[in-house]
C-alpha positions in Angstrom: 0.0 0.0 0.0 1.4 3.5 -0.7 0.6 6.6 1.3 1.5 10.5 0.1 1.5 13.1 3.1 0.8 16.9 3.4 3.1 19.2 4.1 1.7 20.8 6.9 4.7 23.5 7.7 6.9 24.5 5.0 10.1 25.4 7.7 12.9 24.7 5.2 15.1 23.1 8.0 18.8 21.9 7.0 18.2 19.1 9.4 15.1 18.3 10.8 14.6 15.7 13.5 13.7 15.0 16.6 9.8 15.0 16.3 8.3 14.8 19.6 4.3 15.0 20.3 3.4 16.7 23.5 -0.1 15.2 24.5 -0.7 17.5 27.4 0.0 20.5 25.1 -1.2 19.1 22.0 1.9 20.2 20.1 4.7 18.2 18.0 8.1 19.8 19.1 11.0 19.0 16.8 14.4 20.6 15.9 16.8 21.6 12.7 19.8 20.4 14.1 22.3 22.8 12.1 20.9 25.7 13.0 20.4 25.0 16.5 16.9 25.7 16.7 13.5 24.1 18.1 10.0 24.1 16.4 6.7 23.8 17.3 3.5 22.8 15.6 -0.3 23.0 16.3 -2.0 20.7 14.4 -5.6 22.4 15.9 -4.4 25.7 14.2 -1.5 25.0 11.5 0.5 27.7 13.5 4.4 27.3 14.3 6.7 28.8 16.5 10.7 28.9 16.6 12.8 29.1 19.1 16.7 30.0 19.5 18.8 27.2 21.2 22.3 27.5 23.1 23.1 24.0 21.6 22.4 21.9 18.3 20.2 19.5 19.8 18.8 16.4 18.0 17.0 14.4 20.2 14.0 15.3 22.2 11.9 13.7 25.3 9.4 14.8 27.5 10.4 15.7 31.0 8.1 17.0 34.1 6.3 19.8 31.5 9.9 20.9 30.0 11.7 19.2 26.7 14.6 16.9 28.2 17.5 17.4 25.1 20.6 16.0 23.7 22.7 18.3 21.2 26.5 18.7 20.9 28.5 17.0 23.5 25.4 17.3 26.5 21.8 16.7 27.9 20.1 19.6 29.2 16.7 20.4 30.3 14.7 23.5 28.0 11.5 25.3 29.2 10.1 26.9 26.0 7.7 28.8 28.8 11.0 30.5 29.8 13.3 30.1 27.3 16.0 28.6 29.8 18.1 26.0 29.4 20.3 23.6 32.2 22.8 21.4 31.0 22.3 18.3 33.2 26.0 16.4 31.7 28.0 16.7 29.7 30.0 13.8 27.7 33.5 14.0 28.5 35.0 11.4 26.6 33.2 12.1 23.2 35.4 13.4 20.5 35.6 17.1 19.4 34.0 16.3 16.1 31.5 14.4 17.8 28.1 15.7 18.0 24.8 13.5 19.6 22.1 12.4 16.8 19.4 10.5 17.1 17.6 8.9 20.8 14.9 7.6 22.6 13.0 6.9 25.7 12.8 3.1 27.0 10.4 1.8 28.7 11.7 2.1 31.9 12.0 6.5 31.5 15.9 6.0 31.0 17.1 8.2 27.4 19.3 5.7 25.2 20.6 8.0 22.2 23.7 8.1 20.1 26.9 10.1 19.0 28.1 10.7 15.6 31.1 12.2 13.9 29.4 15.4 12.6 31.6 15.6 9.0 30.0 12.1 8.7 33.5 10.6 7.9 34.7 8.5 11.0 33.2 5.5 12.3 33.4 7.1 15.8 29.9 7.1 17.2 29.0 5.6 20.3 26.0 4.8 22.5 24.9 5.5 25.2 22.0 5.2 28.1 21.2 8.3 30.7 19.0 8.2 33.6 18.1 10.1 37.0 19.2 7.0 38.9 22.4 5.5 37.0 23.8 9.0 35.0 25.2 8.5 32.1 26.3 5.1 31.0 28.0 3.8 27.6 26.0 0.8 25.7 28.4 -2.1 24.5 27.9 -1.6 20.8 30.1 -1.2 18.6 31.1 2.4 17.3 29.6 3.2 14.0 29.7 6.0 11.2 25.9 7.5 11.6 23.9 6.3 15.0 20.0 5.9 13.8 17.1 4.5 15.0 16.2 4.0 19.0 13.3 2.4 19.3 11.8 -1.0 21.6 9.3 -3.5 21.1 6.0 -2.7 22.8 6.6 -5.1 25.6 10.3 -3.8 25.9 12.5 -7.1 25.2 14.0 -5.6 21.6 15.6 -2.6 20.5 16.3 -1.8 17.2 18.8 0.5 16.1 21.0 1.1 12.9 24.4 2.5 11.6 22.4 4.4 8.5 25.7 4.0 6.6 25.4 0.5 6.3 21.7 0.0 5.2 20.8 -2.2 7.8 18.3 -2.0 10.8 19.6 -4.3 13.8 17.4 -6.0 16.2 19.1 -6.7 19.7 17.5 -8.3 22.5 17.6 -5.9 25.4 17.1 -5.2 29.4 15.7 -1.6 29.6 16.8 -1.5 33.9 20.7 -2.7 32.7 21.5 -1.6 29.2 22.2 -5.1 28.2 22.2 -5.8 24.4 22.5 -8.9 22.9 21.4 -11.5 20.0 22.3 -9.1 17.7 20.3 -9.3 14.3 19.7 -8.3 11.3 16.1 -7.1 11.0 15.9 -5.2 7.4 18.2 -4.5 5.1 17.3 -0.9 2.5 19.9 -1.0 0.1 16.8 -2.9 -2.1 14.8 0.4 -1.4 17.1 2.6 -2.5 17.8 4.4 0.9 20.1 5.1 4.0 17.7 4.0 7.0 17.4 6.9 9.2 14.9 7.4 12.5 12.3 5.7 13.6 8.8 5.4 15.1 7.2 1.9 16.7 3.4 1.5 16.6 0.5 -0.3 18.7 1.0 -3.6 16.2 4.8 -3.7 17.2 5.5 -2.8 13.6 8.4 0.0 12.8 7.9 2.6 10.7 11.4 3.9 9.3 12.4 7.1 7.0 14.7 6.1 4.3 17.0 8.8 3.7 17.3 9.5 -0.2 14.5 7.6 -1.3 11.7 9.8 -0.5 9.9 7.5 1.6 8.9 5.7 4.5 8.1 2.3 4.9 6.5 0.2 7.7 8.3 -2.9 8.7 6.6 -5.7 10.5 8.0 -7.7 13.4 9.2 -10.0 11.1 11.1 -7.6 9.1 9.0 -7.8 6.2 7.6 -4.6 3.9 4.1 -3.9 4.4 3.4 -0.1 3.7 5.2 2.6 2.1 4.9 6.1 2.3 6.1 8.4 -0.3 7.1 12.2 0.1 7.5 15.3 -1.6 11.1 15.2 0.1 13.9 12.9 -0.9 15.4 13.0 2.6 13.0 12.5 5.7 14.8 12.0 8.5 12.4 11.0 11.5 8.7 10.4 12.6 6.5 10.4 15.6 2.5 9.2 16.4 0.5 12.4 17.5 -3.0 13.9 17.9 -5.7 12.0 20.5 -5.8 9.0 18.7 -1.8 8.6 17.4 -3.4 7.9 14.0 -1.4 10.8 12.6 2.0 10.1 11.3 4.8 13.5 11.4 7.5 13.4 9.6 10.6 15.5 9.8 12.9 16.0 6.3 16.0 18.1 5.5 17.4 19.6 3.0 21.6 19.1 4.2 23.4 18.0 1.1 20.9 18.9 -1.9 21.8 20.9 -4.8 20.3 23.6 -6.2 18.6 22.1 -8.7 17.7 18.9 -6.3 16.0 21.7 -4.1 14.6 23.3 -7.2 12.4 20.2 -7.8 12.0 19.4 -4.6 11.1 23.0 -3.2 9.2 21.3 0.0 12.7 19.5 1.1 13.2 20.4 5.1 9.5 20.4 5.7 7.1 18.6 8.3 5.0 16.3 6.8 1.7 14.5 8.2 -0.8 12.3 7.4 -3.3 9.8 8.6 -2.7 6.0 9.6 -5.0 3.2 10.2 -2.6 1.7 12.9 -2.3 4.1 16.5 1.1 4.2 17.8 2.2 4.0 21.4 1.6 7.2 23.9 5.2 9.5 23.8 7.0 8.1 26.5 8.6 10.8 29.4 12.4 10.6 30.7 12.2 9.5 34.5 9.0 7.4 34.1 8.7 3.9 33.6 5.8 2.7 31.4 
């Protein structure tokens, strides 16, 4: 089955990500990485807001009414109400061309994100797990070119993740409480779809829904690893996604437009916009930092 979305806020980010849907405000938050700055939606109004950040985040979570954030070498806390930002720790033993990418929240409220080198040339990225009990705590993966994907089963017991460089999404079976990965597998491999897997969304079926980086589209895996919907944009590179609105049945999707040419952005004039559109399938309620499901 094939899907097109709306763009429903032409923002022209150089790197959007991070999509994050607020229930209690009814807003999806999400950033543009390389210019260091957060958005905001209203999908009851089609109004956005932009606000200045002190660092390049590029992953989000909710945290007691504030946005908990990754960006550079740090997590801080941000309260759009105010406009103030606390770093919370900072990663010492990153490289100086690192820079933190893509994240999410397991079940049990601890942040799992990763590190990448930001000239997307070194194979130095790492992982890593934060909570308010244990700190900050490396994952035993390997290091890899371009950290992607953080995302667990509904019941918590997998975690799938990917180097983007290599075309392949990895299933690992997982303790939230520990951090332990292992059984590494391969779940899907997208060098048959013509694209870089990128982030990542799970729904109420246990199914994952992953952009595909240069090819315009998203498509919906099933636990089994197989294809079983794709989604095609006005946007060559979509970058992440999150379930929002009451029912999660709508789909957002976060593209840039890092890297295009000229005449790629000539054809493609919506490139480094948000995207929506309705689903059949509900996803899971946004998990919050600090709170176990």
């Amino acid at each position: 089955m094939f899907l097109t979305p709306e763009c429903v806020a032409p923002t022209g980010c150089i790197l959007g990500e991070g999509p994050l849907w607020s229930p209690s405000e009814g807003f999806l938050w999400w950033v543009d990485i390389k210019r260091a700055k957060l958005h905001r939606y209203n999908p009851r109004t089609g109004n956005t807001r932009r606000y200045d950040l002190p660092i390049r985040a590029s992953t989000l979570a909710l945290y007691d009414g504030r946005i908990l954030m990754a960006g550079d070498r740090e997590i801080g806390v941000y309260d759009p109400a105010t406009e103030a930002y606390d770093r919370l720790v900072a990663l010492t033993d990153e490289p100086a061309g690192n820079r933190t990418n893509d994240g999410g929240v397991a079940p049990d409220g601890s942040l799992w994100f990763g590190t990448m080198d930001d000239a997307g040339k070194e194979p130095s990225g790492n992982y890593y797990r934060y909570s308010s009990d244990s700190g900050l705590e490396p994952l035993r993966l390997p290091s890899v070119l371009i950290t992607n994907t953080f995302q667990f089963s509904p019941d918590g017991t997998v975690f799938y993740t990917c180097d983007s460089a290599e075309q392949e999404i990895l299933s690992f079976d997982c303790e939230c409480p520990t951090g332990k990965v292992t059984g590494r597998k391969v779940f899907a491999n997208t060098f048959d779809l013509g694209g870089f897997p990128d982030g990542s969304a799970i729904d109420s079926e246990g199914c994952l829904w992953t952009c595909l980086w240069d090819a315009s589209r998203v498509v919906r895996f099933t636990p089994d690893g197989e294809v079983d919907r794709v989604i095609l944009l006005a946007a060559p590179r979509p970058t992440s996604l999150a379930f929002g609105e009451d029912d999660l049945k709508t789909l957002f999707i976060t593209t840039a437009r890092a890297g295009l040419t000229f005449p790629q952005l000539d054809s493609r004039p919506l490139s480094g916009s948000l995207f929506s559109i309705r689903v059949d399938v509900a996803g899971l309620p946004p998990r919050e930092f600090g709170r176990s499901a």
